[in-house]
TORGU-655524 format. One record per residue: residue number from 1; residue in one letter; chain; z, y negated, x negated of N, C-alpha, C, O in turn. Coordinates in pm, whole numbers. Layout:
! residues N
NUM | A | A | Z | Y | X | Z | Y | X | Z | Y | X | Z | Y | X
...
END
This chain:
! residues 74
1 | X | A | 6961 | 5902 | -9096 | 6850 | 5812 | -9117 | 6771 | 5801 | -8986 | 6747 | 5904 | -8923
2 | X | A | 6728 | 5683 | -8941 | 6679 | 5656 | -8851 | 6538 | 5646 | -8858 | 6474 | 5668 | -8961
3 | X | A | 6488 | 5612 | -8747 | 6290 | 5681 | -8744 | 6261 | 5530 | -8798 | 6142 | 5513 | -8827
4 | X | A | 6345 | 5415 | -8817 | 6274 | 5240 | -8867 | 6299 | 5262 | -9034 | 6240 | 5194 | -9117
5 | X | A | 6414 | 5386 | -9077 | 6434 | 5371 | -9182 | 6360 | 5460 | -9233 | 6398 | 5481 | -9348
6 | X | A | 6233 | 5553 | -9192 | 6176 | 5603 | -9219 | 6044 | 5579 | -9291 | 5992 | 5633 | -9389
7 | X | A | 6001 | 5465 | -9200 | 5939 | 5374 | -9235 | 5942 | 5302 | -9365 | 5843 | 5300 | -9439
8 | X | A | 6055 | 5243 | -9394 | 6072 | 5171 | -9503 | 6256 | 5154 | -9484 | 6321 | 5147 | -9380
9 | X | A | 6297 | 5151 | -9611 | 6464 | 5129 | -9632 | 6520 | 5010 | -9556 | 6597 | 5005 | -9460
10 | X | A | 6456 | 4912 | -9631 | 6510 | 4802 | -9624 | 6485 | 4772 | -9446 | 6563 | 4683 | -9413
11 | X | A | 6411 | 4815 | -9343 | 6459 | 4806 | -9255 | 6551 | 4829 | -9127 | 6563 | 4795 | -9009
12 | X | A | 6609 | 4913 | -9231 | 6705 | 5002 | -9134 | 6849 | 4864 | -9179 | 6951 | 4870 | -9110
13 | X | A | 6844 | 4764 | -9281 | 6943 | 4649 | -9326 | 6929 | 4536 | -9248 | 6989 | 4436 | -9285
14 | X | A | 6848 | 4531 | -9129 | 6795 | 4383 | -9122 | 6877 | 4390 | -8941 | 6872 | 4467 | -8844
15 | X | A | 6962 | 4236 | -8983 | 7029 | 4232 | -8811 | 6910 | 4158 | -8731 | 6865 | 4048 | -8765
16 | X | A | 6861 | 4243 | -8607 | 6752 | 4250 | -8547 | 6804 | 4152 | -8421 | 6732 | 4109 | -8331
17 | X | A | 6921 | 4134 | -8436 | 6991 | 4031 | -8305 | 6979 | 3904 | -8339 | 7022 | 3826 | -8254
18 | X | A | 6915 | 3838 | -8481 | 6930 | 3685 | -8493 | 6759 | 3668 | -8436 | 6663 | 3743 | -8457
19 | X | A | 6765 | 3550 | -8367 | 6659 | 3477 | -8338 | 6536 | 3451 | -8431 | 6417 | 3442 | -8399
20 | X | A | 6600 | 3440 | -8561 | 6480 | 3400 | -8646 | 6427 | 3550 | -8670 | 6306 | 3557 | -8645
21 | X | A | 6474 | 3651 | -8704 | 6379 | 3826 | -8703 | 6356 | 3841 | -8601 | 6288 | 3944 | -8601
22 | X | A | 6368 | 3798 | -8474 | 6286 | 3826 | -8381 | 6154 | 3735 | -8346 | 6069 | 3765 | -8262
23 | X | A | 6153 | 3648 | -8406 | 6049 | 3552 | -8353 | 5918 | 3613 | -8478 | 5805 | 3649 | -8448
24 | X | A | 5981 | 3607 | -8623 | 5912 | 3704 | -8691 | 5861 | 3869 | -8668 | 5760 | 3921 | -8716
25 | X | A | 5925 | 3909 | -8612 | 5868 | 4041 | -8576 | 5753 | 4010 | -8448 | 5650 | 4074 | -8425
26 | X | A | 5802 | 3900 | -8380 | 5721 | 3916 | -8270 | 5604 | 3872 | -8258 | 5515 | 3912 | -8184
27 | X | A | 5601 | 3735 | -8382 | 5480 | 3694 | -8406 | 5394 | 3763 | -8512 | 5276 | 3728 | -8518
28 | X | A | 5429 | 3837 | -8579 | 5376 | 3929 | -8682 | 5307 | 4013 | -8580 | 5184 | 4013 | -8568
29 | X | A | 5381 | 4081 | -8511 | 5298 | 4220 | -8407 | 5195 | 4125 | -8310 | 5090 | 4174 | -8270
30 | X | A | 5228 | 4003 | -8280 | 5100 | 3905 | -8250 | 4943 | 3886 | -8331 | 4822 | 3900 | -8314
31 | X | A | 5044 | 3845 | -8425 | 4922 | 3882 | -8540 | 4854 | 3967 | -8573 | 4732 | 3956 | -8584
32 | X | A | 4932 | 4086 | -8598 | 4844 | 4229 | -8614 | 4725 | 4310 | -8534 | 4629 | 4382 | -8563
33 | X | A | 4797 | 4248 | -8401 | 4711 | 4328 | -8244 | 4616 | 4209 | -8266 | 4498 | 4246 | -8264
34 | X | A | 4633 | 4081 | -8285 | 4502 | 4024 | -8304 | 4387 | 4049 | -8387 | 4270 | 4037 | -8351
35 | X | A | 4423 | 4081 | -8489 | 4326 | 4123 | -8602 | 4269 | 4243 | -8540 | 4148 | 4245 | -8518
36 | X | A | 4348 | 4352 | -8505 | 4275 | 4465 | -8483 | 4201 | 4435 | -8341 | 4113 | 4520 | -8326
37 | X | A | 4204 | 4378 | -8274 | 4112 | 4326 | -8153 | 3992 | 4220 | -8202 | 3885 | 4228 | -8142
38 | X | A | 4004 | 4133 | -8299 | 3877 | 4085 | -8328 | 3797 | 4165 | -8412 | 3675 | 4151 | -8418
39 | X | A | 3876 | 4267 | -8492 | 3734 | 4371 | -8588 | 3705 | 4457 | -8494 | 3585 | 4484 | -8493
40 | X | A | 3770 | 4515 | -8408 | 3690 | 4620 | -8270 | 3591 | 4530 | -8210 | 3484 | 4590 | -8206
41 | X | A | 3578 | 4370 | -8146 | 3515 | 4297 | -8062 | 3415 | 4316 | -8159 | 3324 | 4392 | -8126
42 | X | A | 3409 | 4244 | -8314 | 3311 | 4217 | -8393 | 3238 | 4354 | -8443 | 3131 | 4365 | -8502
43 | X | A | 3332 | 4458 | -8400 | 3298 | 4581 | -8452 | 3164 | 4622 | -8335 | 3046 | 4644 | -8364
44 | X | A | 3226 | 4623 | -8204 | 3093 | 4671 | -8085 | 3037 | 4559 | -8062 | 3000 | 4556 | -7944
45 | X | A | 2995 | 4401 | -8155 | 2884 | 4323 | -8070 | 2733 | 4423 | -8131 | 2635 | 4450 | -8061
46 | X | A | 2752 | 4460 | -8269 | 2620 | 4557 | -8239 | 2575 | 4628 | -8185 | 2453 | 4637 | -8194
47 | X | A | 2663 | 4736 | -8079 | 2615 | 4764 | -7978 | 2567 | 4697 | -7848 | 2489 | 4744 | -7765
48 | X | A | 2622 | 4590 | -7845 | 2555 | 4511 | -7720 | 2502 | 4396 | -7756 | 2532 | 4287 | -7707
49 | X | A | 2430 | 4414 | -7835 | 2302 | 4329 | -7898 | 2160 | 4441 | -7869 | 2042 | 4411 | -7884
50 | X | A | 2200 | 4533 | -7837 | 2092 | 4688 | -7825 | 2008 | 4614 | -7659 | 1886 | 4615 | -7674
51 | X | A | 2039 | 4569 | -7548 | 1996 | 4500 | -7487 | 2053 | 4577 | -7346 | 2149 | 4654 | -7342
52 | X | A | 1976 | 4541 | -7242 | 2047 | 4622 | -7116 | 1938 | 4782 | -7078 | 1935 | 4843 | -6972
53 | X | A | 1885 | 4802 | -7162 | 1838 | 4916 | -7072 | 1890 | 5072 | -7228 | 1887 | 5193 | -7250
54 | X | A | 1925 | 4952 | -7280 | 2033 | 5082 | -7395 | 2180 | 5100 | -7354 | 2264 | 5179 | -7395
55 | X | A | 2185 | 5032 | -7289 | 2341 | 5028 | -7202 | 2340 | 5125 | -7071 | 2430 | 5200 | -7032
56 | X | A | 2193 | 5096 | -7007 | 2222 | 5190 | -6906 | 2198 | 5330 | -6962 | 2242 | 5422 | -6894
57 | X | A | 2134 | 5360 | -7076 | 2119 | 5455 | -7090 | 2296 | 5522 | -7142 | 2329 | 5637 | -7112
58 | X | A | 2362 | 5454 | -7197 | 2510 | 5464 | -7191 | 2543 | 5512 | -7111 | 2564 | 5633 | -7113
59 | X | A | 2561 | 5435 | -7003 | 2614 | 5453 | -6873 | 2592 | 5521 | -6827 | 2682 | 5557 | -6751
60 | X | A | 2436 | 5622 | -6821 | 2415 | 5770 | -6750 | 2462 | 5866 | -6846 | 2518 | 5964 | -6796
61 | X | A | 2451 | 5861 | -6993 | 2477 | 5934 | -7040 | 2641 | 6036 | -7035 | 2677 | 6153 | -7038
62 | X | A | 2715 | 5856 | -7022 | 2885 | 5890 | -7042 | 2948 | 5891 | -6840 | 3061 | 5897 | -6791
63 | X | A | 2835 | 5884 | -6787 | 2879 | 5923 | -6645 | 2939 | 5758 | -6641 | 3061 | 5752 | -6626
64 | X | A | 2904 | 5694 | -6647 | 2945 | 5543 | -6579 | 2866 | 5574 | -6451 | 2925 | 5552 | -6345
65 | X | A | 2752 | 5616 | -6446 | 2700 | 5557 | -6321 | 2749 | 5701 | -6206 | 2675 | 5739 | -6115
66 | X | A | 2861 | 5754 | -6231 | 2916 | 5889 | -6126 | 3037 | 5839 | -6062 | 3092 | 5895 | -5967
67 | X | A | 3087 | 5695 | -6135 | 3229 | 5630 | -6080 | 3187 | 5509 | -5956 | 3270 | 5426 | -5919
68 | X | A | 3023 | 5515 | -5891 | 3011 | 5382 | -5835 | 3164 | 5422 | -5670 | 3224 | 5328 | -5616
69 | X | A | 3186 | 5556 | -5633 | 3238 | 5586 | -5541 | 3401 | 5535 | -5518 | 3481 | 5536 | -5424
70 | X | A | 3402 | 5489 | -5669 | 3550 | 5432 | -5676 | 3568 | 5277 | -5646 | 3680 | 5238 | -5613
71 | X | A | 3472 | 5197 | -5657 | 3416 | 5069 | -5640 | 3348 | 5054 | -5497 | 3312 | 4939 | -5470
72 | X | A | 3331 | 5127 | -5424 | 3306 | 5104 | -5311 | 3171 | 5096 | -5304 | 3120 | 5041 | -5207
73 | X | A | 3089 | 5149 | -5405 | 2939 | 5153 | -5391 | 2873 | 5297 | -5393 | 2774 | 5320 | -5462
74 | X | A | 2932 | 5388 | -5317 | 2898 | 5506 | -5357 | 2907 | 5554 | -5259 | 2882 | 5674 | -5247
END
């Protein structure tokens, strides 16, 4: 048994060499990474609705402002 048939049976049956399961798999995993990228975006606009001086406080907190030396400002 293989680690796809682990997953689920029926995909360890499916010929992965025809054009049409690949355009489906590929636009499906299109789909998916999209969704999970617009609920993360929609997920942190409440944090950056907090304004800019809650950001910098971010930024000292999590050491943003210890990387300016990598950017050439340091």
């Amino acid at each position: 048994m293989g680690l796809i048939e682990a997953i689920h049976p029926a995909l360890g049956t499916i010929d992965y060499r025809q054009p049409m399961v690949k355009l489906v798999f590929i636009g499906g995993s299109f789909l998916f990474f999209s969704a999970v990228f617009l609920v993360g975006a929609l997920g942190s606009r409440g944090y950056l609705e907090h304004g800019v001086s809650s950001m910098s406080v971010w930024s000292v907190q999590y050491g943003g402002g210890n990387l300016g030396h990598l950017v050439g400002r340091g």
